[in-house]
Structure formats: structure tokens, C-alpha cells
C-alpha positions, 0 to 999 in steps of 0.5 A: 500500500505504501509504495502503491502510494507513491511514498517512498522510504527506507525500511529499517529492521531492528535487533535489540533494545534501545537500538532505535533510540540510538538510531533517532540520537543521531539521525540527521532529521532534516533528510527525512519527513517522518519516522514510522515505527512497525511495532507494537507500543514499546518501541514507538516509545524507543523512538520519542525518547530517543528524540527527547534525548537529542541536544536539539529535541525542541525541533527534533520532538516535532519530527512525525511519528506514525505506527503500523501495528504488530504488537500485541496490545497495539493501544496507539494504533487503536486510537488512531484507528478510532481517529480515523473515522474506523470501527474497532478493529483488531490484528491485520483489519486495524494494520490495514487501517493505520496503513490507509490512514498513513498514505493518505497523510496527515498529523496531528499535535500529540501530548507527552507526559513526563514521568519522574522516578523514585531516583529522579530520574526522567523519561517521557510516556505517550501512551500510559503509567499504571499501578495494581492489576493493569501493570500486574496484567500487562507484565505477568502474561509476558511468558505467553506473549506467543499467543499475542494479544489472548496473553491479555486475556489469559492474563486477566483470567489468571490475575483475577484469580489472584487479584491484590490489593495495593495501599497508597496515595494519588494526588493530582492538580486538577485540570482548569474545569474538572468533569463532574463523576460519570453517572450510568445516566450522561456517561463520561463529560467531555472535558472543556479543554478538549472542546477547544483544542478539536482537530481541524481538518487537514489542510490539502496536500500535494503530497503525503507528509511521507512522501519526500525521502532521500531514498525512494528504493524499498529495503529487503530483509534481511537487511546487513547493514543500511547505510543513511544517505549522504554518509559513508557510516552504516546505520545501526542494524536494529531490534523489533521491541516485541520480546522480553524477558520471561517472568519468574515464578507463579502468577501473584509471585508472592502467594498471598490471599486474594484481595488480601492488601500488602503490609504497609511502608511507612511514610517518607519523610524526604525523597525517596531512595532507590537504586538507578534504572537498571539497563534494559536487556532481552530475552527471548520470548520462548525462554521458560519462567523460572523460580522466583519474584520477577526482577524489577530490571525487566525492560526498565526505559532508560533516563530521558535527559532533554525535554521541557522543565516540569514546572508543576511538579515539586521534587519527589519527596517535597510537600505538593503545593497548594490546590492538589486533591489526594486520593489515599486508600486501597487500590485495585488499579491506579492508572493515568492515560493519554490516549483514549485507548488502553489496547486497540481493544479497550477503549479506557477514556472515550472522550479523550482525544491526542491534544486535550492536555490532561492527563486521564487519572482512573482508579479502581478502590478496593472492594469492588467483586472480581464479577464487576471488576471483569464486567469493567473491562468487557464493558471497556471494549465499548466504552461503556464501562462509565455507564455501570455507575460502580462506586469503586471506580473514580475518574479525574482529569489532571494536569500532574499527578504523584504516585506514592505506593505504601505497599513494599511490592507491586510492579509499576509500568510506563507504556507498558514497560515495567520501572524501578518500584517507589513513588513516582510523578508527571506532568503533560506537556500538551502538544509536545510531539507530532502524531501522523494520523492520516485526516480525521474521520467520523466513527465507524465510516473511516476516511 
């Protein structure tokens, strides 16, 4: 479809972790229109902070950045599929549908959420941070990552049969005019910044936002070596971000009762320690499980550090200033999204859209039955899940947030890979990077 488009490009193929963040450090940007990353989630996230890294990330964090789903959770691809004016569509409907959106060219304003860890240090997320069972879920099922997205399935299957509880803190500044609760009656408000800042169409083009490259041959695989244009230096050969290592042990890892919450920390009293990110390594995706917890080093992002300063957010440990609301309790799930979607299948905020500058806080209390808990997430496919009125669930726009975990374990997740344990913080910087989206459509009838 691409080259039936008249869109003519360079076909990279990836080896490793963080080869495509290092490949995009010293890209020369100007010789190219966009990056397109065939992938699932992870390695879209390679390459933005690969970009944020850059001495000029101001001008280089404007680059297009598009993606074609081959992941298994494939949670951008399903929000600019529903952007795009198509129904829900999952495997190679939704590749075809982001193909087609693609070639008809387009972009749109995307924000990034900064995300500062329990060492200080810093990366940037598209997509989400969650904490509970989603982070417990996502990692957990990596051993069955051969059966794609069904991981996910099985996965809550096995993750409701050993559902925990996690104590701890959720404070957040709310955004200019926060929604009041979604009732089963009106649903999910539609927040006044979104209302605001809606897509216009795109402008029309001569030529798709891809189409200008300077090199119009399409690469086959296997690819030895790809040398950039105007450079006598070969690329660096690079790595899909599709595997990771496997997890250890038996699902819940720690043998508890079900539903029964962890002891508590104590609260800190200054800035939290921690041990530094470790680097992240691969495994192949068929290795078996061994015994034990799961390492906290698995796949952890590396530190981003250019970007925009976080000017809403005092350093970790420090009092929050004034204005803040705090949620402290025993969570299920803590979640805090950008996009609409959660997969390509769950559609977690319906009114979201890439531009409205907040970030999506959702939670899940203690207390809630595994049946209403399960009812949740079907209900998600929809977006319908508000409409259950259950009062365990709690929803609230934000412009920064700080997590603070009181439990000694639990797995903590930025875009779906797992970061060191401890109290974190972000803030959305709005319309940061660029997202190719092809032009805006009505729901359901597609472009």
C-alpha cells in the first residue's frame, strides 16, 4: 500500500533494545519527513525518547511519528484507528487501517507526559503509567506473549484469580474545569479543554507528509547493514521491541490471599531512595519462567535527559503545593492515560482525544467483586464501562499527578514497560510531539 502510494522510504529492521533510540540520537532529521515505527507500543516509545534525548529535541520532538501495528496490545494504533473515522478493529483489519490512514497523510499535535522516578530520574510516556492489576496484567502474561494479544486475556483470567490489593496515595492538580463523576445516566463529560483544542481538518496536500525521502528504493530483509544517505557510516542494524524477558515464578509471585492488601511502608519523610534504572536487556520470548519474584530490571526505559522543565511538579519527596486533591486508600488499579485507548481493544477514556492536555487519572478502590471488576473491562471494549455507575471506580482529569505506593511490592509500568518500584510523578506537556494520523474521520465510516 505504501509504495502503491507513491511514498517512498527506507525500511529499517531492528535487533535489540534501545537500538532505535540510538538510531533517532543521531539521525540527521532534516533528510527525512517522518519516522514510522512497525511495532507494537514499546518501541514507538524507543523512538520519542530517543528524540527527547537529542541536544536539539525542541525541533527534533516535532519530527512525525506514525505506527503500523504488530504488537500485541497495539493501544496507539487503536486510537488512531478510532481517529480515523474506523470501527474497532483488531490484528491485520486495524494494520490495514493505520496503513490507509498513513498514505493518505496527515498529523496531528500529540501530548507527552513526563514521568519522574523514585531516583529522579526522567523519561517521557505517550501512551500510559499504571499501578495494581493493569501493570500486574500487562507484565505477568509476558511468558505467553506467543499467543499475542489472548496473553491479555489469559492474563486477566489468571490475575483475577489472584487479584491484590495495593495501599497508597494519588494526588493530582486538577485540570482548569474538572468533569463532574460519570453517572450510568450522561456517561463520561467531555472535558472543556478538549472542546477547544478539536482537530481541524487537514489542510490539502500535494503530497503525503511521507512522501519526500532521500531514498525512494524499498529495503529487503534481511537487511546487513543500511547505510543513511549522504554518509559513508552504516546505520545501526536494529531490534523489533516485541520480546522480553520471561517472568519468574507463579502468577501473584508472592502467594498471598486474594484481595488480601500488602503490609504497609511507612511514610517518607524526604525523597525517596532507590537504586538507578537498571539497563534494559532481552530475552527471548520462548525462554521458560523460572523460580522466583520477577526482577524489577525487566525492560526498565532508560533516563530521558532533554525535554521541557516540569514546572508543576515539586521534587519527589517535597510537600505538593497548594490546590492538589489526594486520593489515599486501597487500590485495585491506579492508572493515568493519554490516549483514549488502553489496547486497540479497550477503549479506557472515550472522550479523550491526542491534544486535550490532561492527563486521564482512573482508579479502581478496593472492594469492588472480581464479577464487576471483569464486567469493567468487557464493558471497556465499548466504552461503556462509565455507564455501570460502580462506586469503586473514580475518574479525574489532571494536569500532574504523584504516585506514592505504601505497599513494599507491586510492579509499576510506563507504556507498558515495567520501572524501578517507589513513588513516582508527571506532568503533560500538551502538544509536545507530532502524531501522523492520516485526516480525521467520523466513527465507524473511516476516511
Amino acid at each position: 500500500m505504501i509504495s502503491e502510494a507513491g511514498l517512498s522510504f527506507n525500511l529499517i529492521q531492528t535487533e535489540r533494545h534501545n537500538h532505535a533510540r540510538e538510531l533517532v540520537q543521531g539521525l540527521s532529521l532534516s533528510e527525512w519527513d517522518g519516522i514510522v515505527t512497525l511495532s507494537g507500543d514499546g518501541l514507538f516509545c524507543e523512538v520519542l525518547n530517543g528524540l527527547l534525548d537529542r541536544p536539539d529535541w525542541e525541533q527534533a520532538v516535532k519530527m512525525p511519528l506514525g505506527i503500523l501495528p504488530c504488537g500485541s496490545g497495539n493501544a496507539l494504533a487503536g486510537a488512531v484507528n478510532r481517529h480515523g473515522g474506523f470501527a474497532p478493529a483488531l490484528g491485520l483489519d486495524l494494520l490495514l487501517n493505520c496503513s490507509l490512514l498513513l498514505c493518505r497523510g496527515g498529523s496531528h499535535p500529540l501530548d507527552l507526559l513526563s514521568v519522574t522516578l523514585a531516583s529522579g530520574s526522567r523519561c517521557f510516556s505517550f501512551l500510559s503509567v499504571a499501578w495494581g492489576f493493569v501493570s500486574d496484567v500487562d507484565i505477568q502474561s509476558e511468558r505467553f506473549r506467543a499467543l499475542g494479544r489472548a496473553r491479555f486475556t489469559l492474563g486477566t483470567v489468571l490475575g483475577l484469580a489472584t487479584l491484590r490489593t495495593y495501599h497508597g496515595r494519588l494526588s493530582y492538580l486538577p485540570a482548569a474545569v474538572e468533569s463532574a463523576s460519570p453517572g450510568p445516566a450522561n456517561g463520561l463529560p467531555r472535558a472543556k479543554s478538549e472542546l477547544a483544542l478539536a482537530p481541524a481538518p487537514a489542510p490539502p496536500t500535494d503530497h503525503s507528509p511521507l512522501h519526500r525521502s532521500v531514498s525512494d528504493l524499498p529495503l529487503p530483509l534481511p537487511q546487513p547493514a543500511l547505510t543513511s544517505p549522504g554518509s559513508p557510516d552504516p546505520l545501526p542494524v536494529l531490534s523489533f521491541n516485541g520480546g522480553a524477558p520471561e517472568l519468574a515464578g507463579d502468577w501473584g509471585g508472592t502467594g498471598e490471599a486474594p484481595l488480601s492488601p500488602d503490609p504497609l511502608l511507612p511514610s517518607p519523610s524526604g525523597s525517596p531512595k532507590a537504586a538507578p534504572l537498571s539497563p534494559i536487556t532481552e530475552g527471548p520470548p520462548e525462554m521458560p519462567a523460572a523460580s522466583g519474584f520477577p526482577p524489577h530490571t525487566t525492560a526498565a526505559p532508560v533516563a530521558s535527559a532533554g525535554g521541557p522543565q516540569d514546572h508543576l511538579l515539586p521534587p519527589l519527596g517535597t510537600p505538593l503545593p497548594p490546590g492538589w486533591v489526594t486520593v489515599e486508600g486501597d487500590f485495585v488499579l491506579v492508572l493515568a492515560l493519554s490516549p483514549s485507548h488502553l489496547g486497540a481493544d479497550l477503549l479506557a477514556v472515550p472522550h479523550a482525544s491526542f491534544d486535550d492536555g490532561v492527563v486521564h487519572l482512573l482508579w479502581v478502590r478496593a472492594g469492588i467483586s472480581r464479577a464487576m471488576l471483569l464486567r469493567l473491562f468487557l464493558a471497556m471494549e465499548r466504552g461503556s464501562h462509565f455507564n455501570l455507575g460502580c462506586p469503586h471506580v473514580g475518574y479525574a482529569p489532571a494536569r500532574a499527578f504523584r504516585l506514592e505506593p505504601l505497599t513494599p511490592r507491586g510492579m509499576l509500568t510506563v507504556d507498558g514497560e515495567l520501572v524501578e518500584y517507589g513513588p513516582l510523578q508527571g506532568q503533560i506537556h500538551p502538544g509536545l510531539g507530532t502524531l501522523l494520523t492520516g485526516p480525521p474521520g467520523h466513527t465507524g465510516q473511516g476516511p
